[in-house]
VOKEKE-379002 format. One record per residue: residue number from 1; residue in one letter; chain; x, y, z of N, C-alpha, C in turn. Coordinates in pm, whole numbers, m for minus. Example, Ala and Ser with C-alpha at 12.3 -4.5 7.8 and 13.67 -1.06 7.14 Angstrom:
% VOKEKE-379002
    n  res  chain      nx      ny      nz     cax     cay     caz      cx      cy      cz
    1    A      A    1319    m569     780    1230    m450     780    1320    m330     780
    2    S      A    1285    m225     708    1367    m106     714    1290       3     787
//
This chain:
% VOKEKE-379002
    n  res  chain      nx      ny      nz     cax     cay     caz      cx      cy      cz
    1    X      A   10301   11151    8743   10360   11032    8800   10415   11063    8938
    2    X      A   10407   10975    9026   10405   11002    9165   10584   10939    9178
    3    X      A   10672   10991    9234   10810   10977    9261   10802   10939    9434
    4    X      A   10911   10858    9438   10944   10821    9632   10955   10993    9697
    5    X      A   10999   11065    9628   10975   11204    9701   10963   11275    9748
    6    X      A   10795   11320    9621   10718   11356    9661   10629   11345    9786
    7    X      A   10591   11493    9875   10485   11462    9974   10356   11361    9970
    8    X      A   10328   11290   10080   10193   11170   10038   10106   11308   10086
    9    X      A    9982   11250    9935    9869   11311    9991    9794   11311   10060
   10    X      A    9742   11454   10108    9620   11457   10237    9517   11394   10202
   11    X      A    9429   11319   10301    9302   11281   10257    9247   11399   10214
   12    X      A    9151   11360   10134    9038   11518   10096    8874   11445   10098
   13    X      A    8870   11318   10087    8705   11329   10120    8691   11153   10212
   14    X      A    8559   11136   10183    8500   11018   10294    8504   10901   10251
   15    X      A    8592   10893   10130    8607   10721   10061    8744   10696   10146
   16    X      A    8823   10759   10210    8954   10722   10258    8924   10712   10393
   17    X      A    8821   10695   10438    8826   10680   10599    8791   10528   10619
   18    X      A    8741   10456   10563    8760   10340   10605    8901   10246   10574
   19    X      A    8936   10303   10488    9147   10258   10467    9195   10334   10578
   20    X      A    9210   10438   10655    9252   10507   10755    9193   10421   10879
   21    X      A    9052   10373   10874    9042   10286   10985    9164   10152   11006
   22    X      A    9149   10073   10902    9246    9982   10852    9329    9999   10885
   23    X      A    9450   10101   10882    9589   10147   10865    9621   10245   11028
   24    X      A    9508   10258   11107    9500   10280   11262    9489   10157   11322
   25    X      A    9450   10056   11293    9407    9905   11350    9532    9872   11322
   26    X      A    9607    9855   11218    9736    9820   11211    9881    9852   11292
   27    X      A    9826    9975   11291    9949   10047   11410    9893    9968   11526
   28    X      A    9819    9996   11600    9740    9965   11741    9857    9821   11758
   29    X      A    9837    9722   11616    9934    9597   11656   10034    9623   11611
   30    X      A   10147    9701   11629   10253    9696   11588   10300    9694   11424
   31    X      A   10210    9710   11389   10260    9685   11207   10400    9762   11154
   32    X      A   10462    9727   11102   10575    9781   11027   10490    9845   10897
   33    X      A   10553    9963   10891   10574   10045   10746   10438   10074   10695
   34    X      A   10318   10114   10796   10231   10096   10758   10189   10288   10628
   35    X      A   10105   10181   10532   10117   10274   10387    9990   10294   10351
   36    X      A    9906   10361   10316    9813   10403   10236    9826   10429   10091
   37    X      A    9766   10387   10000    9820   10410    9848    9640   10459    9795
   38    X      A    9641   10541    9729    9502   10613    9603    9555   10522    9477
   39    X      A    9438   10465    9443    9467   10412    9329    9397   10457    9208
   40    X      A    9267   10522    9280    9170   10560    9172    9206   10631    9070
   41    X      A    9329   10697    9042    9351   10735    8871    9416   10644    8815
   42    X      A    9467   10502    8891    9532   10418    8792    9505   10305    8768
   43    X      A    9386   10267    8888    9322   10117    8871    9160   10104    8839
   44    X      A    9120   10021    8820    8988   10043    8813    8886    9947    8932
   45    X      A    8990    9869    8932    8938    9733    9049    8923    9794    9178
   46    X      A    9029    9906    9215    8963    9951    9402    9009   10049    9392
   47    X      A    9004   10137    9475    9051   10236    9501    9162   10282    9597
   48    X      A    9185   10181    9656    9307   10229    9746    9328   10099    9804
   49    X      A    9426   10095    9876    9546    9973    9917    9593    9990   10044
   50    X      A    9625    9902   10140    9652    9937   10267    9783    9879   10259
   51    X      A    9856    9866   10283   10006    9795   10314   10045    9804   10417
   52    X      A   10130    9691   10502   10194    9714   10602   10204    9527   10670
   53    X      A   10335    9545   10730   10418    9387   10728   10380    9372   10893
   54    X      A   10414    9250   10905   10445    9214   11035   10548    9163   11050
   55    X      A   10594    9093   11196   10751    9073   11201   10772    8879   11201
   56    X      A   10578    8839   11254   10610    8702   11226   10436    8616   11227
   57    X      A   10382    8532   11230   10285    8456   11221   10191    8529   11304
   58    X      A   10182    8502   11431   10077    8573   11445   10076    8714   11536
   59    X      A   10171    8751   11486   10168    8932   11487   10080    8964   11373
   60    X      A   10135    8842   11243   10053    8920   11107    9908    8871   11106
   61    X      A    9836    8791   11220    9727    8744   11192    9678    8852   11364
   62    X      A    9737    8919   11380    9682    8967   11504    9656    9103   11441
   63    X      A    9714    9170   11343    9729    9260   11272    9571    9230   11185
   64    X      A    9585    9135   11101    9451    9110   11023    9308    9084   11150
   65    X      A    9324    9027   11238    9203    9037   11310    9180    9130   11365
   66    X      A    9222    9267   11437    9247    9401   11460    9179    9470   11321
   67    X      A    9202    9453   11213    9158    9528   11123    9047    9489   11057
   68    X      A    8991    9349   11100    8872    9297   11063    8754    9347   11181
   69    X      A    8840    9361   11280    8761    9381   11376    8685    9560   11405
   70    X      A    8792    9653   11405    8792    9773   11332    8679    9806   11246
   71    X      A    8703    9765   11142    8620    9803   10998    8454    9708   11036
   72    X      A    8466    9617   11109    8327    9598   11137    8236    9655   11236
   73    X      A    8341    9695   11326    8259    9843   11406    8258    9942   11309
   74    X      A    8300    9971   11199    8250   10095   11106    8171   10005   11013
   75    X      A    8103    9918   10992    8002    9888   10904    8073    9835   10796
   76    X      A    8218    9828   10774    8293    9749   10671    8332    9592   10686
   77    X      A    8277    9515   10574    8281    9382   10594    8361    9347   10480
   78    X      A    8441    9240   10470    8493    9178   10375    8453    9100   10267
   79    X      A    8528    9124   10118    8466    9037   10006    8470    8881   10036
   80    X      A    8642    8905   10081    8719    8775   10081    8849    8790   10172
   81    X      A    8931    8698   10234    9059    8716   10315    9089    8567   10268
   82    X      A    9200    8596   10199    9284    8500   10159    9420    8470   10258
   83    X      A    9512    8375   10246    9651    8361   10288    9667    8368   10458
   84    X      A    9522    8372   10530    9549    8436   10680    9636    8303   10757
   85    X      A    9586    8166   10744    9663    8062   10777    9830    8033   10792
   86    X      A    9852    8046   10663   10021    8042   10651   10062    8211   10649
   87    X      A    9959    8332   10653    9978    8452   10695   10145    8511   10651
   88    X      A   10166    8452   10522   10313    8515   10444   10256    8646   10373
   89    X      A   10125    8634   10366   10067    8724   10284    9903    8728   10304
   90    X      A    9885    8881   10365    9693    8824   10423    9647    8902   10293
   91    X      A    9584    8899   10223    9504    9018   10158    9361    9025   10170
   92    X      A    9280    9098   10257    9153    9146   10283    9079    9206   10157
   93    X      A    8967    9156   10077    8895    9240    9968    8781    9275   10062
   94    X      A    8803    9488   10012    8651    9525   10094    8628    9588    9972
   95    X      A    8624    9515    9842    8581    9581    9712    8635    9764    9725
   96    X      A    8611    9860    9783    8674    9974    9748    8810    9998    9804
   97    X      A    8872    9891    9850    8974    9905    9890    9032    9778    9936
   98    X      A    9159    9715    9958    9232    9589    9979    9351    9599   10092
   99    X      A    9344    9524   10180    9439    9580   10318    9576    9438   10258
  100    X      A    9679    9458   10251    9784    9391   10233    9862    9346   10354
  101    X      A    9852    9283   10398    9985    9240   10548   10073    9178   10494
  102    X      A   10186    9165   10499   10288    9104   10430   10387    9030   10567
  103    X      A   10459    8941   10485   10600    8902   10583   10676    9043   10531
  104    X      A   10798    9008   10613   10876    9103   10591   10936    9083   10439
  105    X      A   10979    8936   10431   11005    8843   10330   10929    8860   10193
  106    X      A   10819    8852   10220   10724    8892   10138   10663    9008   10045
  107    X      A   10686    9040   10139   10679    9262   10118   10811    9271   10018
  108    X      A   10918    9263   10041   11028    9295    9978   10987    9163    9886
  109    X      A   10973    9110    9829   10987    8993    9729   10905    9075    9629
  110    X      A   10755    9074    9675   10636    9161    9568   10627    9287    9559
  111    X      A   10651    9380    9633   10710    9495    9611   10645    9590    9568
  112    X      A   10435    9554    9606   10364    9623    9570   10410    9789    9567
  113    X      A   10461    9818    9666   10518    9954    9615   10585   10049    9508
  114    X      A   10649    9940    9467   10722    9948    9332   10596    9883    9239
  115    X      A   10551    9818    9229   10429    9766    9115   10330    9876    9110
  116    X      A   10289    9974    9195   10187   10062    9211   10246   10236    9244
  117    X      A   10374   10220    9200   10419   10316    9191   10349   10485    9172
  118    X      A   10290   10454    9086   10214   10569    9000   10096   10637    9046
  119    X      A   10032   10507    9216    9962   10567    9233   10029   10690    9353
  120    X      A    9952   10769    9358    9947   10892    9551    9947   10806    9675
  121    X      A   10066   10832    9742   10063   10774    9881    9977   10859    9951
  122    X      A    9876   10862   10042    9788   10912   10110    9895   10926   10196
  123    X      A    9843   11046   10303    9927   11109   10398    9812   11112   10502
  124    X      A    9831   10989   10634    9759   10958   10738    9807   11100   10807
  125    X      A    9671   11117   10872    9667   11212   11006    9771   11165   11145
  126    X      A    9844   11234   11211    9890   11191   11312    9822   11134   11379
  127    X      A    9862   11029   11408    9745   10929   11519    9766   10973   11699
  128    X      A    9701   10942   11796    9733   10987   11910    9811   10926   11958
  129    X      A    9852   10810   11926    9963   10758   11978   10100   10774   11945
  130    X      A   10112   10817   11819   10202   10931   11775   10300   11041   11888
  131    X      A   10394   11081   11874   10468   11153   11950   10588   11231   11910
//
């Protein structure tokens, strides 16, 4: 069982690079708290989860088009994008994985973090914009 803690894990192979694309597109716009989650020992529906809030409307839809835009220069297209309109809550399905944007409001209300507890926080590479 994975504790607030514990170190997030390193990537180790090539199913986590298109959530790492995701979760670099997110920074680029400013995203708050941006998270990587492994789900694959506890879900069966995807494999990993992107999380990360914005601060208002369309920061969080500038955030989701940045990461739509991203993942389609890597050949990743979407199942489905729900909530982008009223953008309290975007959720992107790319079947092996699901990008979450949240309000701030929102994020703390559902608390996927706490609901998915159990899975491994992935531990992103320093990005270059990093310092």
């Amino acid at each position: 069982m994975h504790s607030q803690t514990d170190e997030p894990e390193a990537p180790r192979d090539e199913a986590i690079a298109a959530p790492v694309i995701a979760a670099r597109a997110a920074e680029s716009k400013k995203a708050l708290d941006v998270r990587v989650f492994d789900l694959r020992s506890v879900s069966s529906f995807t494999d990993f989860f992107v999380i990360c809030s914005g601060s208002n409307t369309r920061q969080i839809q500038a955030i989701a088009d940045e990461i739509a835009l991203q993942l389609k220069h890597a050949g990743e297209m979407p199942i489905g994008i729900e909530g982008y309109h009223t953008a309290e809550w975007v959720l992107a399905d790319y079947g092996d994985f699901i990008v979450h944007i949240f309000s701030e409001k929102a994020r703390a209300f559902y608390d996927l973090e706490r609901l998915w507890r159990q899975a491994k926080e992935v531990k992103l590479p320093e990005s270059v914009s990093r310092q």
